[in-house]
N, C-alpha and C positions, 0 to 999 in steps of 0.2 A: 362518669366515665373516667378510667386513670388516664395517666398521663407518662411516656416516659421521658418527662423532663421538666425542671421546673421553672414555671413563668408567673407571672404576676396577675397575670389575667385569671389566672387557675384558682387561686388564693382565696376560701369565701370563710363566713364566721361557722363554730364548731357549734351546734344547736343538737338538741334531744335526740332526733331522727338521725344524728351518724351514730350513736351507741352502739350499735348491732356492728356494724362494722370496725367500729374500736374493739371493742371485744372478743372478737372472733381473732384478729390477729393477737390480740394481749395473751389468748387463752389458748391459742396453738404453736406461736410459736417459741423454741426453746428458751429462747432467752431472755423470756421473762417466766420462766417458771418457778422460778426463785426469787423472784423479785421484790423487796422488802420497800422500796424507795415508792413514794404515794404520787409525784409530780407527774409523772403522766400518765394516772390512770384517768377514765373518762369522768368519775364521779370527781375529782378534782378540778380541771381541764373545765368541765361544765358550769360547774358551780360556779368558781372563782371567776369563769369566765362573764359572768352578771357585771362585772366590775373592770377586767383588763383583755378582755373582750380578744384572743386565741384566735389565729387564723389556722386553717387545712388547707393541703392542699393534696390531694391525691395522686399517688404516682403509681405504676406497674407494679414497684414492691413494696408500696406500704405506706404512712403517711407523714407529711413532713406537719410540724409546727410551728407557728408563724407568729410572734409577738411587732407589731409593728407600731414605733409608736408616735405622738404627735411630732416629739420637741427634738430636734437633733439627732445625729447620727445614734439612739439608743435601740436598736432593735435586736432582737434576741429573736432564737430558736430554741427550741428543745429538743432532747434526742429524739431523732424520727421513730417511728412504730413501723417495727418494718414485717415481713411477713416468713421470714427466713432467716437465720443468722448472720449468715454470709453478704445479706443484702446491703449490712448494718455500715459497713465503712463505704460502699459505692453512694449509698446514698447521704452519706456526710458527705464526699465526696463533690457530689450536684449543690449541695448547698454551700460550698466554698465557692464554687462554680458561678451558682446564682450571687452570690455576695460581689463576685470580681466583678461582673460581668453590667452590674448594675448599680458600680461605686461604694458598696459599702464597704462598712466592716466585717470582718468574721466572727461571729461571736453566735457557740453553740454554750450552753451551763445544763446546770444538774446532772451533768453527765457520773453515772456508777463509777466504780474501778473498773469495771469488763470493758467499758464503753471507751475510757480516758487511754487505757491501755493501746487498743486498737486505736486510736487517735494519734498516736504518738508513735505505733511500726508504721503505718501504711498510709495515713494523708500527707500527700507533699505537698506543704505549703511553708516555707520556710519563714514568713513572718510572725506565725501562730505559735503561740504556746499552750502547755498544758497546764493550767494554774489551781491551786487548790484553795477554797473556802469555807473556810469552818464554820462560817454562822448556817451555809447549807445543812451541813449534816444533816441528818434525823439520824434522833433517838430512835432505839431498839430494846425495847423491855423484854424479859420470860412474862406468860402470862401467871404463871405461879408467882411471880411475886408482887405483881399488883393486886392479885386477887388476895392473897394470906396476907400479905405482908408481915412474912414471919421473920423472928431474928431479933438480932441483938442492934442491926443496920436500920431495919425498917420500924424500933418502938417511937419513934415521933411521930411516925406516921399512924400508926397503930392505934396512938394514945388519940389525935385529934378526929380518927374515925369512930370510935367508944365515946368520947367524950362527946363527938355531934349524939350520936345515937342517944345516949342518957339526956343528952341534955334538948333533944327539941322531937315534938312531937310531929316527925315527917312522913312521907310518901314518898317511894321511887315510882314514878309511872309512865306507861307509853305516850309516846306526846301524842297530842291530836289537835287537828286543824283548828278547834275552838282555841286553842291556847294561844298561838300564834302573838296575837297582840301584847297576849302579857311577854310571852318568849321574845319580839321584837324590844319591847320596853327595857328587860332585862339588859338586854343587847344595847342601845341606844346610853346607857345608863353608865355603861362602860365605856362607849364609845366619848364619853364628855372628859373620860380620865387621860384620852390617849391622844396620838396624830391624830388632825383632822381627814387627812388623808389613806390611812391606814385604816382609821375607824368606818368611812367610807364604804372604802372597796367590802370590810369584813362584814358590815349590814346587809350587800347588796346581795354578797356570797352565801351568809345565812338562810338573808330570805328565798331563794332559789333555789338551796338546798331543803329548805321546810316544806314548799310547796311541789316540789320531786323526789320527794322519800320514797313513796312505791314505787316509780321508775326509772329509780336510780340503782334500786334494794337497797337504798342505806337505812337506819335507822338512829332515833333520836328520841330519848327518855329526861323526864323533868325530874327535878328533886324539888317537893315543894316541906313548905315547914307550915301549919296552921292553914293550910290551904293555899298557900301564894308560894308561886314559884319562885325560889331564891337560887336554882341552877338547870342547868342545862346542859346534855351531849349529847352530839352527832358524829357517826362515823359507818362504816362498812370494810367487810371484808374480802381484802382482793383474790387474785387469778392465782396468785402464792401462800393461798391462808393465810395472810399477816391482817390481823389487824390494823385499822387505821383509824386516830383520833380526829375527826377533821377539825371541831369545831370544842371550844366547851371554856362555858361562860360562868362565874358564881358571884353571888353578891357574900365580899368578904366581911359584913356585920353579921354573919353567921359564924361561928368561930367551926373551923374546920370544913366550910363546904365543899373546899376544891378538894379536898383529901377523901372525903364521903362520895361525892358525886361520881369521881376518878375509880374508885372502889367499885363501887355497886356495879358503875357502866361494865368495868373488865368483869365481874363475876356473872352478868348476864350475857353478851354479847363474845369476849373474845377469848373463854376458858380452851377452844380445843384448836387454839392458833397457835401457829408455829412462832410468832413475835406480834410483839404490839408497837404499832409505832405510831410515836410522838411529835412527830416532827419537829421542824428545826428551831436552833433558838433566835436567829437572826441575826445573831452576834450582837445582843442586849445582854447585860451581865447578868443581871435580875431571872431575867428566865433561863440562863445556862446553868446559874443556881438551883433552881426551882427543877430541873430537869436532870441535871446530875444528881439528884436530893434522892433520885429515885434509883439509882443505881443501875443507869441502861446496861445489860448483856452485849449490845455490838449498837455500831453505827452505820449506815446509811451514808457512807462518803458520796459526796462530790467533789464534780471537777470543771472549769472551765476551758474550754479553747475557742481563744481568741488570736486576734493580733491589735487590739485595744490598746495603747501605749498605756492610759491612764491606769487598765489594768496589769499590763505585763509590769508596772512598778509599782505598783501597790500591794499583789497576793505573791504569795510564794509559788516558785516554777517545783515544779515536779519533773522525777525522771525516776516513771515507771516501768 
């Protein structure tokens, strides 16, 4: 049952059976018809949710997002999902509302430019700011150019997909639930390269996502070489046509797999999309490299508002 107003009691975790109801608003109302940004769509929200575990809460117009978390004042929201355009600033609105009302901070992120914009005419709250962070972004690809990768830009890339091709005798194929284990190992194998924490949440997000591909409709193909999977992608396409990459893993003693894998995936899955997104780099140098390499067509800004001290002197203010 909604609510019109927001309380704490309301608040439950976001699980498979609200989908129907994400969806319906993501896919009716205008202002995500264009929406390229992947953060609040449900196949993300869901997945990742395995790991940092997204509160809902239900209102009259739409749903709020609830990151609540153990250690300190760090709680977050995300832009609500609201059911009408207009509804979009009332109900940031309630959650500045609920923030006072129950000592916290304010603190909305990944907010679009549509969203930071209206942020900045119309909530009064004069200790908040509009703050911008770049490791947010997501990349935005043409899908013509990850598919050809023609040109004078794209022959590295070009040269390390011919060269996997000549050089290992592989498979691109539909994943299926037998594989799993090897796909987890893959996964796990990586996870010994990186954050322990980070590697975490992405196993828990993976598996989640493996075991809800058809009721997610995302999809997920292996690259294997002599029979053994040495990579892997997941992703779906949203309520905007955009392509989204969510997940994709390669073992780099293959020379060229992330180049091959990244390949094959856009030329089967996101040829008749209006963008492909990559999402963000986190603000790791290494992958902002690896992601400009490919020469995204536009970006996926974000914005935060907050009134955070530690944030409002750390990110740059905006004034949009």
């Amino acid at each position: 049952m909604a609510a019109d107003s927001i309380s704490s009691e309301l608040f439950s975790p976001i699980t498979l059976e609200d989908k129907e109801l994400f969806q319906s608003i993501l896919t009716s109302c205008s202002l995500y018809e264009n929406l390229a940004a992947s953060e609040i769509s449900f196949e993300s929200l869901f997945c990742w949710g395995a790991f940092d575990k997204p509160l809902k809460c239900v209102l009259d117009e739409g749903i709020v997002i609830y990151y609540k978390h153990e250690f300190g004042n760090d709680n977050v929201f995300y832009p609500p999902i609201v059911k009408k355009p207009e509804y979009l600033v009332p109900v940031m609105m309630k959650i500045v509302t609920y923030c006072r009302k129950n000592n916290m901070k304010v603190h909305l992120e990944r907010m679009t430019t549509n969203m930071a914009e209206l942020a900045v005419k119309h909530i009064e709250c004069k200790q908040c700011r509009v703050l911008e962070r770049r490791g947010d972004f997501e990349y935005l690809y043409n899908p013509e150019d990850l598919i050809t990768l023609k040109g004078k830009k794209f022959k590295a890339k070009r040269n390390f997909v011919n060269g996997f091709i000549e050089r290992y005798n592989y498979e691109f194929v539909s994943y299926e639930p037998s594989m799993k284990e090897e796909v987890m190992s893959l996964v796990s194998k990586w996870g010994n390269t990186h954050d322990e924490l980070d590697a975490a949440g992405e196993y828990l997000a993976i598996e989640r996502s493996l075991d809800n591909l058809e009721a997610l409709n995302m999809f997920c193909d292996v690259l294997k070489v002599d029979g053994e999977i040495i990579a892997f992608e997941i992703g779906f396409v949203n309520q905007a046509n955009v392509g989204v990459v969510m997940f994709e893993k390669a073992n780099t003693n293959y020379r060229g797999s992330f180049q091959a894998v990244n390949n094959f995936f856009a030329k089967k899955h996101f040829e008749n999309c209006k963008f492909v997104n990559r999402q963000e780099d986190l603000g790791i140098e290494g992958l902002r490299e690896a992601k400009m390499s490919y020469h995204p067509a536009a970006f996926s800004e974000k914005y935060i508002y907050t009134d955070k001290p530690e944030m409002i002197n750390s990110l740059p203010a905006v004034q949009i």
